[in-house]
N, C-alpha and C positions, 0 to 999 in steps of 0.2 A: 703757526705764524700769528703773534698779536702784536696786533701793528700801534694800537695803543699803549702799553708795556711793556718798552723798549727796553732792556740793560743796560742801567748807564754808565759811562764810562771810567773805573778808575783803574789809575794806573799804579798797580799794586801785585801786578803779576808775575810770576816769575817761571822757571820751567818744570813743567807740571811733573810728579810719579810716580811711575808705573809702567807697565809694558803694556803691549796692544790688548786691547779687546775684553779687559778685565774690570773697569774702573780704572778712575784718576783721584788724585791729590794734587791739588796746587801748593807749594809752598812759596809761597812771595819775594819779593829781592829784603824786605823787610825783616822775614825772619817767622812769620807768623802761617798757617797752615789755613789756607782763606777762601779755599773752592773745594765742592767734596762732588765727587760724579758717581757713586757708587751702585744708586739704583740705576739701569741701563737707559740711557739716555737724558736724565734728569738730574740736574743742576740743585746745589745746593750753596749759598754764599758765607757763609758762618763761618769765624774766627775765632774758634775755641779759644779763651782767653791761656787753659790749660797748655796747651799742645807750644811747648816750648824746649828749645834747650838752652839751660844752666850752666855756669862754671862756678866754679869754686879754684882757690887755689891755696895753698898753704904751705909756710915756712917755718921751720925752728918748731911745729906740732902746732901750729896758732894759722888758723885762716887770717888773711892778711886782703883777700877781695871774693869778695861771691856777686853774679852779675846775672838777670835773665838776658840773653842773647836777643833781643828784642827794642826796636830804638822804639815801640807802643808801650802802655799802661793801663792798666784797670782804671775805668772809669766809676765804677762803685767800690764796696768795703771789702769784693770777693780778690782773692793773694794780693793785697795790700801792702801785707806782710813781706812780700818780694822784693827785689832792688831791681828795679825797672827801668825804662827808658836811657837804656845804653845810646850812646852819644855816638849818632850815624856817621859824623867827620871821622871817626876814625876806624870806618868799615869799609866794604867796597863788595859790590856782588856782581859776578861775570858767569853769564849763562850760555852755554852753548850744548842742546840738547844735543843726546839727553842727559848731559850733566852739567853742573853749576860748582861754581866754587864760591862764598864766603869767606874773606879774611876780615878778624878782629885783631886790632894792634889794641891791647889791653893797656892802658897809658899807667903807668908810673911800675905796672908790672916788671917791663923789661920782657913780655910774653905777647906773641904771638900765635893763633889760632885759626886755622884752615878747616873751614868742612867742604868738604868733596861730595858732592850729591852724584848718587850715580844711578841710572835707571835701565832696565838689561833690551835695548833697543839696538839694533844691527843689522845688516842686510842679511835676506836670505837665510833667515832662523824662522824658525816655525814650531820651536819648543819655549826655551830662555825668554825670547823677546814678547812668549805671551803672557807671561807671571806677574802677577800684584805685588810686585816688592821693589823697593826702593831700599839704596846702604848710604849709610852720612860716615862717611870717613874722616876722622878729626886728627890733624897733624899738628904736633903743639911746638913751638919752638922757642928755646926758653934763653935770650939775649941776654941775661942777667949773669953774678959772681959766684950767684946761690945755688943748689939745687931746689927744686919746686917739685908740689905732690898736686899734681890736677886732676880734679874731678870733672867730666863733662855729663851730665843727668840729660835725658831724654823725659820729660813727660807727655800725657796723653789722655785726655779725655775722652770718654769711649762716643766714637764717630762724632757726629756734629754737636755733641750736646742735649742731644733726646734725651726726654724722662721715662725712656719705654722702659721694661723690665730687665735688667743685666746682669748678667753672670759672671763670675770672676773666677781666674783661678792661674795660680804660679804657672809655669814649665819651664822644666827644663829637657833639652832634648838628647837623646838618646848617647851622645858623646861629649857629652857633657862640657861641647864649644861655646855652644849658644845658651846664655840663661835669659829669662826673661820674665814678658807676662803674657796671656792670651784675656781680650775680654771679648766677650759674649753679645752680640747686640741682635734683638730683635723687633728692631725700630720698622722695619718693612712687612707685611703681609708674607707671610709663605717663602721671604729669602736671608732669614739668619744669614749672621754674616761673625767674622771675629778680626779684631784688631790685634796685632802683634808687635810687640815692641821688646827687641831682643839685643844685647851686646857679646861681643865677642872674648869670649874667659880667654886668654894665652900668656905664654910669660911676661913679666912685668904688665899685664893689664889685670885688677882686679873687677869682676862686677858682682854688684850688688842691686838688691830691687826695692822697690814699698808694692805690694800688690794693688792696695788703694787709698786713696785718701778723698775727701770730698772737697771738691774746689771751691764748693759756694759755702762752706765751713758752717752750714744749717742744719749740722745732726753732732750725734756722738762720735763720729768717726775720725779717723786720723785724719788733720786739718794743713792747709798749705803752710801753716806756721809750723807746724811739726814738720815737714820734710824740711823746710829749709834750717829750722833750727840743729836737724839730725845732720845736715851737711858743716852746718858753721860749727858746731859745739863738739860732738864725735865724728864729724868726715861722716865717711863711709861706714866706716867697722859697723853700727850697728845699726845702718840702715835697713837689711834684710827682716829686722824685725819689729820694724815700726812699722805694723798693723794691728791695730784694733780686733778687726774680725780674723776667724781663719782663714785659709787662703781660698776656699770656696764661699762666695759669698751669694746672696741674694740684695738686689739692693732695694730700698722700701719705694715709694708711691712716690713721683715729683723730687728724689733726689739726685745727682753727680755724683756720677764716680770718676774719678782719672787714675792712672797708675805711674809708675816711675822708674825707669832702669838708670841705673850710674855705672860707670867705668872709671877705673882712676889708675894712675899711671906717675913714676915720678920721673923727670927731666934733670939731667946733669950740666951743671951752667955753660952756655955758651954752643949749646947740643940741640939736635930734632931728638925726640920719642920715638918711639916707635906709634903709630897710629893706633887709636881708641874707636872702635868698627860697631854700628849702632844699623839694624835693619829694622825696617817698619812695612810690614803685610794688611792686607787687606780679604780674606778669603773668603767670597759669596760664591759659592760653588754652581748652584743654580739657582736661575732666574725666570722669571717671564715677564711679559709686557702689558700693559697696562688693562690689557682685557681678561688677561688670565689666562685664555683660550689654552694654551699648549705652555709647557716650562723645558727647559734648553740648560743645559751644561755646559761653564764656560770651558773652552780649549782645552786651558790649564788641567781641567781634571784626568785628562788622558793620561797623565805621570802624574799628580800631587789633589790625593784625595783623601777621605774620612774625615775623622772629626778633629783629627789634630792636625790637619793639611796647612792650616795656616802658619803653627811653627816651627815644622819640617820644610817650607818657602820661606821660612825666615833663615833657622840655621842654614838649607842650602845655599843662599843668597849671598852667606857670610862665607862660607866657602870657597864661592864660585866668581864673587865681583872684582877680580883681579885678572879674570879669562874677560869676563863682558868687558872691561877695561881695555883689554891687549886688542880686541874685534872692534871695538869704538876707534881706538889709535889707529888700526890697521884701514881702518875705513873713513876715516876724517883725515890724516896727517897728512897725504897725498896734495889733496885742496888747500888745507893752510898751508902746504908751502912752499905750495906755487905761486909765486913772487909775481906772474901775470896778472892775476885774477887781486882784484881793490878787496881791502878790507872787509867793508861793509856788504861784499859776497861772501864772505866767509862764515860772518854772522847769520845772513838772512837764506843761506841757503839751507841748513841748518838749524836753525831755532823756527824757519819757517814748518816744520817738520812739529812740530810740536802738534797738528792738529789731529795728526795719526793716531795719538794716544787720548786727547783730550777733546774731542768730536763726539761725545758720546758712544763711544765705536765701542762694536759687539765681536767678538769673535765665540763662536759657539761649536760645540759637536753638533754632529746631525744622529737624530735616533737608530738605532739598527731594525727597529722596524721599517724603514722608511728601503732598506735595502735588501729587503727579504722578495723571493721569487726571482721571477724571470719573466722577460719580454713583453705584453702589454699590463701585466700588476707594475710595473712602474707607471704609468699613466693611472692620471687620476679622471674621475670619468668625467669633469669637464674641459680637462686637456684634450681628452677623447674624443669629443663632440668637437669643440674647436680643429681638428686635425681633421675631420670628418668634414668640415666647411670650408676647408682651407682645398681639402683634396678634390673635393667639388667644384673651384673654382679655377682649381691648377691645371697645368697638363702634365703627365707624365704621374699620373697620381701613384703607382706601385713603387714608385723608385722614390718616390716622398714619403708615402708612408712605413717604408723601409728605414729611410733614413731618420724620418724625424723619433724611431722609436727608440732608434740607436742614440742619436743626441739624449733623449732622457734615461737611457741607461748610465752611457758614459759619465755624465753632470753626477748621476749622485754618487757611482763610482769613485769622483772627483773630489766632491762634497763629504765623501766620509774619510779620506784622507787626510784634507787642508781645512774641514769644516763652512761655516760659514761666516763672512763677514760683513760689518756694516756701519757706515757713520754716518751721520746727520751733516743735510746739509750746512747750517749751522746751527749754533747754538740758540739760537733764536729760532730761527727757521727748520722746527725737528721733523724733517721727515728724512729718511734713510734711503741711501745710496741715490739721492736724486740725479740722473743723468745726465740732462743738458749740463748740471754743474760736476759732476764726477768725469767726465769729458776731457773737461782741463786740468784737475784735480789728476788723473787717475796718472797720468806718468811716474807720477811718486812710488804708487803700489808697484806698477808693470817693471821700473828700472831698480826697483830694493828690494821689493816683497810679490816677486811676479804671482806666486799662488796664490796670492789672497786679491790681484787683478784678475788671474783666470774662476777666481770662486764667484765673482759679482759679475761675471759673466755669465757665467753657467745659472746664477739666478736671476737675472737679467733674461738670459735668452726663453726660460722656464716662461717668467713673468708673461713676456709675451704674446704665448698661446693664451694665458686666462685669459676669463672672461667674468667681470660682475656688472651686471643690466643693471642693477641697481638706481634708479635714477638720483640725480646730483644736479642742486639749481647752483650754478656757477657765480661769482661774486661778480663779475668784471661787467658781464653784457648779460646776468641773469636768466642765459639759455638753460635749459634742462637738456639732461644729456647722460646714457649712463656713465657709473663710476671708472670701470674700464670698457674698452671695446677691444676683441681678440685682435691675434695680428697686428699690432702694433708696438713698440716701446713703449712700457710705464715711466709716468715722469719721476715716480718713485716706486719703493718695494713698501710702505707703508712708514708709519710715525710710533713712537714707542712708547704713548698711548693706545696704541689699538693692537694691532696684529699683524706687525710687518713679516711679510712675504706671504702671509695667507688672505692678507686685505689690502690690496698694495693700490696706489693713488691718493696720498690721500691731501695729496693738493687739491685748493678749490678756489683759484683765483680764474684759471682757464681749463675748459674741457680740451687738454691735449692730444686728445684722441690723431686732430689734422693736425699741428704741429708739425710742421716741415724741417725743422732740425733733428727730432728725435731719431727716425727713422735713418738715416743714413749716419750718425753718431756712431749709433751701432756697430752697421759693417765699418768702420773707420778704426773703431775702437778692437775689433775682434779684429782685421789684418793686422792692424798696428802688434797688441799683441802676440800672435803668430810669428811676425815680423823679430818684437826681440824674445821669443821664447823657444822659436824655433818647435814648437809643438804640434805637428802634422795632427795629433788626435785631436787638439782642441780647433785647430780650422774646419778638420770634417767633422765636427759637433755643431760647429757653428755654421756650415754652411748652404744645410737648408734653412733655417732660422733667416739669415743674411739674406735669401730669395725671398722669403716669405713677405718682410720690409721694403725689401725695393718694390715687390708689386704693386705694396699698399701707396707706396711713395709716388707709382708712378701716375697715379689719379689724380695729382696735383699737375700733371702737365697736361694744360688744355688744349693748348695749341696745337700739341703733338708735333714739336720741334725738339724733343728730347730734354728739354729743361722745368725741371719746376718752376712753381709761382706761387707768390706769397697772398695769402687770403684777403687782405686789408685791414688784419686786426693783427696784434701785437703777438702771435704765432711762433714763437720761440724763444729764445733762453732771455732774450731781451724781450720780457713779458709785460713790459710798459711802454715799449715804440712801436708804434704802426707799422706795417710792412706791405707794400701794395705790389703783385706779381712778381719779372725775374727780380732779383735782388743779389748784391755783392756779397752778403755772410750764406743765407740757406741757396743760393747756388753754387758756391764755390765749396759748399762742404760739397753738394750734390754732384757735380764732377768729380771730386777727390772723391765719393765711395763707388762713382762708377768705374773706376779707374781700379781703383781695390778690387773691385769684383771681379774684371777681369784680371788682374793679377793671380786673386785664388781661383779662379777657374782654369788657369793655366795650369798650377800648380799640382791642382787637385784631377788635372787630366780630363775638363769639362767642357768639350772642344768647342760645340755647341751654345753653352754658354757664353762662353768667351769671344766668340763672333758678335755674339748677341750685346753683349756688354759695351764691347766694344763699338761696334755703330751705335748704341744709345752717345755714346759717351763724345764719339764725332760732330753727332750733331748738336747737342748739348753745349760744347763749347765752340762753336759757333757761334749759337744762338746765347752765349755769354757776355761771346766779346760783342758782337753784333749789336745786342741792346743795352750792356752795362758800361764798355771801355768807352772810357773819355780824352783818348790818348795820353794820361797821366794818373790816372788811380779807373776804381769800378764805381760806377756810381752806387749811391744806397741804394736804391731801388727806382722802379718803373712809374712810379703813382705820378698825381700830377700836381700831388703838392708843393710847390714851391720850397718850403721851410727845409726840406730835408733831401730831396729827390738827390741831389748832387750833394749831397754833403758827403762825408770823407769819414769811413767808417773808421774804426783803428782796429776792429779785428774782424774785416774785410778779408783778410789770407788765413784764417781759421785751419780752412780746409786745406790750403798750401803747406801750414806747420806739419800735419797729420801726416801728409803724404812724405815728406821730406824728411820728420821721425820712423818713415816703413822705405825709408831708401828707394825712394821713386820722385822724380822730378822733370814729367815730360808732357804736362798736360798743358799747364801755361807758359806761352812764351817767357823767356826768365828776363827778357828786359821789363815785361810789365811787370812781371811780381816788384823788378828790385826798382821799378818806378813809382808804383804803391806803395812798398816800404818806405822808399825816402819822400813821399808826400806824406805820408804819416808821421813821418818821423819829425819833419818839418813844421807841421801842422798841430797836429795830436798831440805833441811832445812839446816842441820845444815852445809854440806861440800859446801855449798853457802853462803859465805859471812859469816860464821860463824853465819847463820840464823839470820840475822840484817836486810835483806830484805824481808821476807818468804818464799815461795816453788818455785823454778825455776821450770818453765813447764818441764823440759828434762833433767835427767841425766845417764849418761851412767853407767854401773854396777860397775866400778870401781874410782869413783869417778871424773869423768869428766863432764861438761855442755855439752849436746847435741846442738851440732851445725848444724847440719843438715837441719836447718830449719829457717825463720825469727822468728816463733814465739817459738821454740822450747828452748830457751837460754832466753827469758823474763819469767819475775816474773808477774803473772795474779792477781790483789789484790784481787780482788773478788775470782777469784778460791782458792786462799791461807784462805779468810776466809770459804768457805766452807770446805773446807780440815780438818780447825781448828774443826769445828761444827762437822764432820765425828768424827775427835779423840776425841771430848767431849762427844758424843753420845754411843763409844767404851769405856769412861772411862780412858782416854788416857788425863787428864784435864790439867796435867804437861805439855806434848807436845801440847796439842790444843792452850793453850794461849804462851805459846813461839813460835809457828808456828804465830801465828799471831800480836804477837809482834811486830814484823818484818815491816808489812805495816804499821803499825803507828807509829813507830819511823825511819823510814826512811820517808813515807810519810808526814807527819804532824810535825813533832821534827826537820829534818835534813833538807829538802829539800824545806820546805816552802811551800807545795799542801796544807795547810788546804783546805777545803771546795771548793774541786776542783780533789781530789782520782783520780789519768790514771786508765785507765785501764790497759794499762803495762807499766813493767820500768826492767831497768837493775844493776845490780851493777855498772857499769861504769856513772851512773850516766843521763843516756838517759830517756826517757820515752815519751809515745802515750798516747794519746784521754785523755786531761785532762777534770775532770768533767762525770765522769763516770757512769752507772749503777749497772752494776756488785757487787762493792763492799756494795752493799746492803745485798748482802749476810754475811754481818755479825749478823743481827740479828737469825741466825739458829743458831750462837752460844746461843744466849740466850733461843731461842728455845731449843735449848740442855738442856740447865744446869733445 
């Protein structure tokens, strides 16, 4: 988190490629290839001026228009040489991840040009969907008297433009579908990585390559004016042999290389082609995080490894992106066309999805050391200790220590199946799998990629038991405090600078330790799960873990009326507002997980338990309504401050959504809930901006913005699409999608965030942490409906 060195905003995004867990590429609605993520978690913003595609087109044997596909331009002397600054009026880009379309109306042509971006992203895949490849599929349609010969060229600068050392060399693959290039880059410490850039040989498609040429045209090498001269003068035919060096190359100190694949194709007047099929790979096979400590294998290597893994993921890709196609239709088409649901749902439910891939997200194998032995060689020996303290302070210690050793079996059991996964909270804000914001976020995972919800669980629940004393001076109130304390929820699994999941916290705004939302997230988070996964193994994994937190939880209730109490310091996910004892969000979660508890203790045949749960859970919401209801909403909390005490949370029923996503709706009377709602909605929504931005975290009872607070006067995207899922869930479907109208037409229509969602913003036009988590939480709207 630097709070000084914001990312500033442009609006130049478009939908990112690649599959989960592997790296990202942004290609932009521009044309231009202008975000690179490939070391794990870390941003690159660079616009290779190279990484372009070309047309060419030619009549009667005479090129007649050659164009770079880019309405940009070199600013210096480097491909000058090129015909640049294609004329945006007559383009148009439509994204809806994880694919994009591009159309060029070629003016005086009579020719028309479609790229189809496609990225292999689908529900419930846990092979295809974790691969580094991205297909541009180019449909040419030729409105003209003539026939036309079209060339479409791919080039590519190897990765962002490093002067590290690089390697080149032709491929072609083994069926001699895919021809291309492979380059070599080893711009990172210890993670070689290769670029692939491949076109599909088939009838009527020919391809040709240049291995390299050098873009800044500062050596002997084949220069940007020789490829495009090879394209206007001989076309294609002798493109394959305009290189200078061999086709292994070394490149010297401080120079560029790019390479070039072309396909060309002729069209019959007044006819479509058949498609010119161009894949682009990315292969860092393994990684590690900024300490070094330990190096990890992404997914992908399970099926697509060695040294030529990258364009064996390319020819597959060219193979196979006609099936990821038919599972993208099969799993979008449904929503587009249902004629119910507004436009601008279609989009943002959808393109909001974009953070899955471009989050810096990890998806990794787990070592096979790590699963060697039996029963306590899974515990690591200060898991060990921590269970030892745990069991000390427990009753019923034999049947927990039973248990809890079975949970660390089962998890890496789990873990060496599904692996592991992981994304920043955002792009700004890099720390991994952070909770209180994966909370709202994580329906995404649980309702498309439920594995890789139960993987961050099972390291979540692990996390828990550590323990690092480490001491840690806090920024906020400058308390000293260690880094973690056992038995509790981590705010995170660490940042990818350091050593996530073996150094986990590495938040230092607040000692989370007391944190009153953490700790019942959790069990909220594991019912919910269980709830749509139906996975008995994974509730008894999780449900000494689930005891162990409420224990910790229940040291917040002083009174001993059943209900937590909020510290007076700003003690949860809304890490900038005060919070003074009971309170309307960390109590209502707090009923909703006691309510969960006894559900799975029912469940799980814990008869005991579930008595027990249950009279917490009585009195509790009692002492809810007792001190929060105002006969019309909950108030914010108990304090005596004036400024906020009554003010009108907007995501005050947090814990209502949670429970009514796990199919349970009996703990609050349902006139309050949907009398909260509609003061919310009245309030939060509509006397804010005339609800054009969605629910402002804070308003006072008579229609004012709470000020009181930094965060209390912003708009939370993600909190506003939970809110929306809450009123959908109530039947409230008018107010759910006008409430969330809001973030996507302000976010996405007016202000130019596509594929980049803050995490807050204000009506005046301000906004924080662009690139977000949080608004993941719009897929509970779909979960709703």
């Amino acid at each position: 988190m630097d709070f000084f060195n914001q990312h500033p905003l442009r609006p130049i995004y478009g939908v990112p490629l690649g599959g989960i867990g592997s790296g990202t590429i942004n290609r932009g609605w521009q044309g231009d290839f202008c975000k690179w993520q490939l070391k794990p978690g870390i941003y690159t913003f660079d616009c290779p001026l190279a990484d372009q595609f070309i047309v060419s087109i030619r009549r009667h044997n005479t090129v007649v228009c050659q164009q770079v596909l880019s309405t940009k331009g070199p600013s210096g002397e480097a491909l000058r040489t090129w015909n640049w600054k294609y004329c945006g009026s007559y383009a148009y880009y439509n994204g809806l991840y994880p694919r994009a379309w591009t159309v060029y109306d070629l003016q005086g042509q009579n020719i028309v040009l479609t790229c189809r971006q496609i990225s292999p992203v689908f529900p419930n895949d846990y092979k295809d969907t974790s691969l580094p490849a991205a297909v541009f599929v180019w449909d040419v349609e030729n409105r003209g008297n003539e026939e036309v010969e079209v060339t479409i060229v791919m080039s590519l600068e190897n990765g962002t433009g490093n002067n590290g050392p690089l390697f080149y060399h032709s491929n072609t693959d083994h069926n001699n579908k895919a021809k291309g290039v492979v380059m070599h880059n080893t711009t990172y410490r210890d993670m070689p990585y290769t670029l692939t850039v491949a076109a599909a040989e088939k009838p009527g498609v020919d391809v040709t390559h240049c291995t390299s040429f050098n873009p800044t045209h500062n050596g002997a090498e084949a220069t940007p004016k020789d490829i495009y001269l090879s394209l206007k003068v001989i076309h294609n035919i002798y493109f394959n042999y305009l290189k200078i060096f061999p086709c292994s190359i070394q490149s010297h100190h401080h120079t560029h290389f790019a390479c070039a694949v072309a396909a060309s194709c002729k069209v019959k007047p007044h006819s479509m082609a058949g498609s010119m099929d161009f894949a682009l790979t990315w292969d860092m096979p393994q990684i590690h995080f900024g300490d070094a400590g330990k190096h990890y294998k992404r997914r992908y290597t399970r099926w697509f490894n060695g040294d030529n893994a990258g364009a064996t993921i390319a020819s597959y890709a060219l193979d196979n992106y006609q099936t990821w196609e038919d599972k993208i239709e099969a799993w979008q088409r449904p929503i587009l066309d249902n004629k119910q649901l507004p436009d601008w749902y279609k989009s943002a439910i959808f393109n909001e999805l974009y953070y899955i891939t471009d989050g810096g997200t990890v998806w990794l194998e787990v070592a096979e050391e790590l699963h060697s032995g039996k029963g306590i060689t899974y515990i690591e020996p200060s898991i060990e200790a921590s269970i030892k303290t745990i069991l000390y302070n427990i009753r019923q210690a034999t049947k927990y220590y039973v248990l809890l050793y079975r949970t660390k079996v089962d998890s890496c059991d789990f873990l060496k199946e599904y692996g592991k996964f992981a994304y920043l909270e955002g792009q700004e804000y890099k720390m991994y799998n952070t909770y209180d914001v994966h909370f709202y976020a994580s329906i995404a995972l649980a309702y498309l990629w439920p594995k890789l919800e139960l993987s961050v669980q099972y390291d979540i629940a692990t996390s828990i038991l550590h323990s690092n004393p480490q001491p840690h001076k806090y920024l906020m109130d400058g308390v000293t405090a260690p880094v973690k304390t056992p038995n509790v929820v981590p705010h995170d699994v660490g940042c990818p600078e350091d050593e996530p999941w073996l150094r986990v916290n590495t938040y230092f705004v607040h000692d989370t330790a007391d944190w009153r939302d953490l700790n019942p997230k959790f069990v909220l988070q594991a019912y919910r799960d269980y709830y749509i996964t139906k996975d008995i193994d994974f509730l008894k994994a999780m449900w000494p873990i689930c005891k162990i937190v409420m224990e910790q939880s229940m040291r917040h209730d002083k009174d001993n009326d059943g209900l937590i109490e909020n510290s007076g310091a700003a003690d949860q996910t809304f890490d900038g507002w005060c919070v003074t004892g009971p309170s309307a969000y960390c109590g209502g979660l707090w009923l909703a997980a006691l309510r969960c508890m006894e559900e799975a203790a029912d469940i799980l045949h814990e008869k005991d338990d579930q008595v027990k749960f249950h009279d917490i859970l009585v009195r509790a919401t009692k002492a809810y309504q007792d001190r929060l209801w105002n006969g019309k909403y909950f108030n914010y909390d108990c304090s005596n401050n004036p400024q906020h005490r009554t003010s009108v949370m907007a995501d005050q029923c947090a814990g209502q959504w949670f429970l009514l996503a796990s199919g349970i709706c009996d703990v609050l009377p349902d006139d309050q809930v949907m009398s909260s709602l509609k003061t919310i909605f009245s309030l939060n929504v509509e006397q804010y901006d005339g609800g054009r931005h969605g629910a402002v975290n804070g308003m006072r009872p008579h229609g004012a913005v709470d000020t009181s607070s930094v965060q209390s006067d912003e708009v939370w995207t993600g909190v506003t699409y939970a809110l929306a899922a809450t009123m959908i869930h109530k039947g409230m479907l008018k107010e759910g999608f006008r409430t969330a109208s809001g973030i996507y037409r302000s976010c996405w229509q007016r202000y130019g965030m596509a594929f980049q969602t803050p995490e807050a913003m204000r009506k005046n036009h301000t906004y924080r942490s662009l690139a977000y988590m949080r608004p993941l939480s719009i897929w509970g709207m779909q979960y709703a409906l």
